[in-house]
C-alpha positions as CSV (number, residue, x, y, z in Angstrom):
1,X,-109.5,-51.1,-92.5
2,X,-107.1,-48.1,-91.4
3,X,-107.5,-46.8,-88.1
4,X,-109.3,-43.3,-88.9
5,X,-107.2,-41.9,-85.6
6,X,-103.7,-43.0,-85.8
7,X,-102.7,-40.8,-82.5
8,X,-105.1,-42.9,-80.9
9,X,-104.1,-46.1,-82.1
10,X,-100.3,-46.0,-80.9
11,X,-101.5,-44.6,-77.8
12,X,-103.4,-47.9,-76.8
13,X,-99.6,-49.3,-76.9
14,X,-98.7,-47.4,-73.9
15,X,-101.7,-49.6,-72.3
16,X,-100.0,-53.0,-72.2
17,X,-96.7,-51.7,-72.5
18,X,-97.3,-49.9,-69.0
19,X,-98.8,-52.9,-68.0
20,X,-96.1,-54.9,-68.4
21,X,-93.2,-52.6,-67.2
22,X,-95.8,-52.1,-63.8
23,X,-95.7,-56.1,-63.3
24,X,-92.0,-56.2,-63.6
25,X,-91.7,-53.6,-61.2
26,X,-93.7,-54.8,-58.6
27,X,-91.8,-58.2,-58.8
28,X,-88.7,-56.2,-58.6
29,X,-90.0,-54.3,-55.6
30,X,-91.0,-57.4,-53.7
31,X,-87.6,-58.8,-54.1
32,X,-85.6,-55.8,-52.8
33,X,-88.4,-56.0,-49.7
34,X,-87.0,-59.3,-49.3
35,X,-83.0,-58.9,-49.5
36,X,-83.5,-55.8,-47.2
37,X,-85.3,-57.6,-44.7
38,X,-82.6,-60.5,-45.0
39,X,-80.3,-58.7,-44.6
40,X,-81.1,-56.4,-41.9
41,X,-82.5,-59.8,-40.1
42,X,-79.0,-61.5,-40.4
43,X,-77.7,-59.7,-38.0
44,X,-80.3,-59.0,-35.6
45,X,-80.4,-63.2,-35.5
46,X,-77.1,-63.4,-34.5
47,X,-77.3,-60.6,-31.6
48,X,-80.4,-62.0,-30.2
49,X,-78.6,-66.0,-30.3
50,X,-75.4,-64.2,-28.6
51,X,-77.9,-62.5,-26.0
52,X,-80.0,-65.7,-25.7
53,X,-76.7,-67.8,-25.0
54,X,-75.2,-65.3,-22.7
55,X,-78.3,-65.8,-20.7
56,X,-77.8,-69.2,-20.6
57,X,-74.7,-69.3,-19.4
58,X,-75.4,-66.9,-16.3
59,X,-78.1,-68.9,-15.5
60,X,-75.8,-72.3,-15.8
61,X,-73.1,-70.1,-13.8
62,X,-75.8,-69.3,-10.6
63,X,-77.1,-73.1,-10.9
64,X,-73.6,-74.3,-10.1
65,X,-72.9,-71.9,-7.3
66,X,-76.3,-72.3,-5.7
67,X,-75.1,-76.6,-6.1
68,X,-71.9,-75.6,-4.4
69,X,-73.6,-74.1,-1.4
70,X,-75.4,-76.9,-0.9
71,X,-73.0,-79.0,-0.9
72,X,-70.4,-76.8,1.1
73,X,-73.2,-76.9,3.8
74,X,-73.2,-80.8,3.6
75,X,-69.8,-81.7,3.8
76,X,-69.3,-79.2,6.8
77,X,-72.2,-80.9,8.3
78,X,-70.6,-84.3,7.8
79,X,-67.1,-82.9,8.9
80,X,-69.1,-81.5,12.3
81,X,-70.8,-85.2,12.4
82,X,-67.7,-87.0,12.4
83,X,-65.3,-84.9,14.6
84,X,-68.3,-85.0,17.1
85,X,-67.7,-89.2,17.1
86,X,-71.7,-89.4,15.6
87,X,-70.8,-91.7,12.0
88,X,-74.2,-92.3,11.7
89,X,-74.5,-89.1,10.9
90,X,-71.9,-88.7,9.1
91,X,-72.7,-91.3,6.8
92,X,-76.3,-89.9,6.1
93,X,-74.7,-86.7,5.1
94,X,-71.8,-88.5,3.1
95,X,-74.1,-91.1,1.3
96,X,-76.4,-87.7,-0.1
97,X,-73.4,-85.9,-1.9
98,X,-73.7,-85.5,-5.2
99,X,-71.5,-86.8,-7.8
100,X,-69.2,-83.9,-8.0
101,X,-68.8,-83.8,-3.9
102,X,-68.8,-87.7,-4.3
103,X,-65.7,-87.6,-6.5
104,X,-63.6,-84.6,-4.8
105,X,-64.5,-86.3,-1.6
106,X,-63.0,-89.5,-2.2
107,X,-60.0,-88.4,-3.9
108,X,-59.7,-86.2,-0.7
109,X,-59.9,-89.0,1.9
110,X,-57.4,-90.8,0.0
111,X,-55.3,-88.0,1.1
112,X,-55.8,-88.7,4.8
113,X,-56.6,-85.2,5.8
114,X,-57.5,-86.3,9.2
115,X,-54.0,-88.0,9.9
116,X,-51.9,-86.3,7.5
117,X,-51.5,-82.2,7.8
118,X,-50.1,-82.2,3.5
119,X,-53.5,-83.0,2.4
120,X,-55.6,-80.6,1.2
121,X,-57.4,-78.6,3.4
122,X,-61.0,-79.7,2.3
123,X,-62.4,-81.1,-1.4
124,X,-63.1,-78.0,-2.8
125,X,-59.7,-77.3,-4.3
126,X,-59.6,-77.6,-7.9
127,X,-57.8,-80.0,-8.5
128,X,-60.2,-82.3,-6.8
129,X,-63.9,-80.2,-7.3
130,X,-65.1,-79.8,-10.4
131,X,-68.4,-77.7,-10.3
132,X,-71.7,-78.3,-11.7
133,X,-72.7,-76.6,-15.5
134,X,-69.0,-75.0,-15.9
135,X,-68.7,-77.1,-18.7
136,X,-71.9,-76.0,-20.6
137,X,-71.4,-72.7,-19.5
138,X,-68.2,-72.3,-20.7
139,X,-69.7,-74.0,-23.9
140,X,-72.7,-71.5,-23.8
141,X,-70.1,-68.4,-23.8
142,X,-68.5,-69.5,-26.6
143,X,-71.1,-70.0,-28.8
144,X,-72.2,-66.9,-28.0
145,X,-69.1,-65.1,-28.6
146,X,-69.1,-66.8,-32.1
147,X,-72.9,-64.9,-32.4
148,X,-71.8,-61.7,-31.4
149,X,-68.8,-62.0,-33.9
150,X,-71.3,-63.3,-36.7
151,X,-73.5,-60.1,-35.6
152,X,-70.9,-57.7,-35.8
153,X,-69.8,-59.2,-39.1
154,X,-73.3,-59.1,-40.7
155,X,-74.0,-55.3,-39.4
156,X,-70.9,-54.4,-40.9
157,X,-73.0,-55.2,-44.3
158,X,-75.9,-53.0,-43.8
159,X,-75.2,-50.5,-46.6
160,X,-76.3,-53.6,-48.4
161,X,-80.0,-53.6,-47.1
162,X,-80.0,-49.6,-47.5
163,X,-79.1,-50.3,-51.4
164,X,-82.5,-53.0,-52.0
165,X,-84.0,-50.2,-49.8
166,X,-83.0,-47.1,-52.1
167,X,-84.1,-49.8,-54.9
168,X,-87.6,-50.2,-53.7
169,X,-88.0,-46.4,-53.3
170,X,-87.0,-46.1,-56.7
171,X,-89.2,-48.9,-58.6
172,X,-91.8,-46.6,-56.2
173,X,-91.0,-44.0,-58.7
174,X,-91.6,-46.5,-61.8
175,X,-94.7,-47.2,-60.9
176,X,-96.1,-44.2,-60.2
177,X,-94.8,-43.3,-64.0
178,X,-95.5,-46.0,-65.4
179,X,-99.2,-46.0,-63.9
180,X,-99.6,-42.5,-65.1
181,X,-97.9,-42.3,-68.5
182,X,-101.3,-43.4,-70.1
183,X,-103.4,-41.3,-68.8
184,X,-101.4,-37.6,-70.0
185,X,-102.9,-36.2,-73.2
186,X,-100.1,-34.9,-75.0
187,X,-98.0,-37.1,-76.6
188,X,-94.3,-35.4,-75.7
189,X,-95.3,-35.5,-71.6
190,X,-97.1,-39.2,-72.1
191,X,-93.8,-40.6,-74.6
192,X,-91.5,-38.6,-71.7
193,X,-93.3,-40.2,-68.4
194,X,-93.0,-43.8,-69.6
195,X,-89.6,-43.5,-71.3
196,X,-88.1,-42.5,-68.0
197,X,-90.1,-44.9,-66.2
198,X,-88.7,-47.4,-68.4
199,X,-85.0,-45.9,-68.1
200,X,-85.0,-45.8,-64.2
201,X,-86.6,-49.4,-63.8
202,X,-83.6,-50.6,-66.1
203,X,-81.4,-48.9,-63.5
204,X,-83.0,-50.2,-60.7
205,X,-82.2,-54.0,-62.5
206,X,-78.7,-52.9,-62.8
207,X,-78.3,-52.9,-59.2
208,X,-80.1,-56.0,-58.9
209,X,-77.4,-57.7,-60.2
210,X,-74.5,-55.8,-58.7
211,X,-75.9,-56.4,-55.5
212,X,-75.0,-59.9,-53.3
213,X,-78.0,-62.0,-52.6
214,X,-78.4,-63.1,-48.6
């Protein structure tokens, strides 16, 4: 039997249709959400990795010097020990240096600097010290650098988290149309409403696909 309202019955189309174009929206929504936040999180992860290393390595930098002091104090304790004739003494201090001291130290007595006035002035030089955490700090810095680089790199693509912004803004606008294309009475304003609805969610799945994925 005929539908006795045919207005009626193609308006129930606009029901599911909206429906439909509503679901796809909001799937297309969540996905810009995402990218944006990826993106803008990219580089925000880089700067706080460079900050976090940087830290590091001025922490690694006032370990070491706080170890030299200690063991600047030692070794002028054990030089004091020694010229003062006390060996005993001397050898407490000497048999407590750490391993950097221990190695600078006996590269310098093979120099002779009691006896021999070419011999370097104390084991502190570099060529005989090598002091504690320069190695990881240097390490530490360099990573870091590479982070700051990556973060500069990545912020220089921010106009790519503004455009799945701009998207999600504008599959806003779908659903609001889409939602309230069923609901107008007259068929031109109902047809209009959904049609654009329709044409600006295509648009914003245009850009979808332009856009790189993080």
């Amino acid at each position: 039997m005929a539908d006795p309202n045919p207005s009626e019955a193609r308006r129930r189309w606009f029901e599911p249709a909206s429906a439909i174009l509503m679901a796809l929206t909001t799937l297309s929504t969540a996905w810009c959400s995402y990218q944006s936040s990826k993106w803008n999180g990219q580089s925000g992860g880089f700067a706080a990795q460079a900050g976090r290393l940087n830290q590091k390595a001025a922490l690694l930098h006032l370990e070491g010097n706080q170890v030299i002091g200690v063991q600047v104090k030692m070794f002028m304790d054990f030089v004091d020990a020694h010229m003062a004739g006390n060996e005993k003494l001397a050898h407490f201090y000497s048999d407590r240096f750490g391993p950097e001291l221990r190695k600078a130290f006996d590269a310098w007595l093979a120099e002779k600097p009691f006896e021999n006035p070419n011999a370097d002035p104390h084991p502190f030089v570099p060529k005989l010290y090598e002091a504690r955490f320069v190695e990881d700090a240097r390490l530490a810095t360099a990573d870091a650098g590479r982070n700051d680089a990556e973060a500069k790199r990545t912020g220089k693509t921010g106009h790519v988290a503004a455009e799945y912004l701009s998207n999600t803004v504008l599959l806003a606008a779908v659903l609001f149309f889409a939602g309230t294309s069923a609901k107008f009475d007259q068929r031109h304003v109902r047809q209009g409403s959904f049609f654009f609805a329709v044409a600006a969610f295509l648009f914003a799945v245009a850009r979808i696909f332009i856009l790189p994925v993080a």
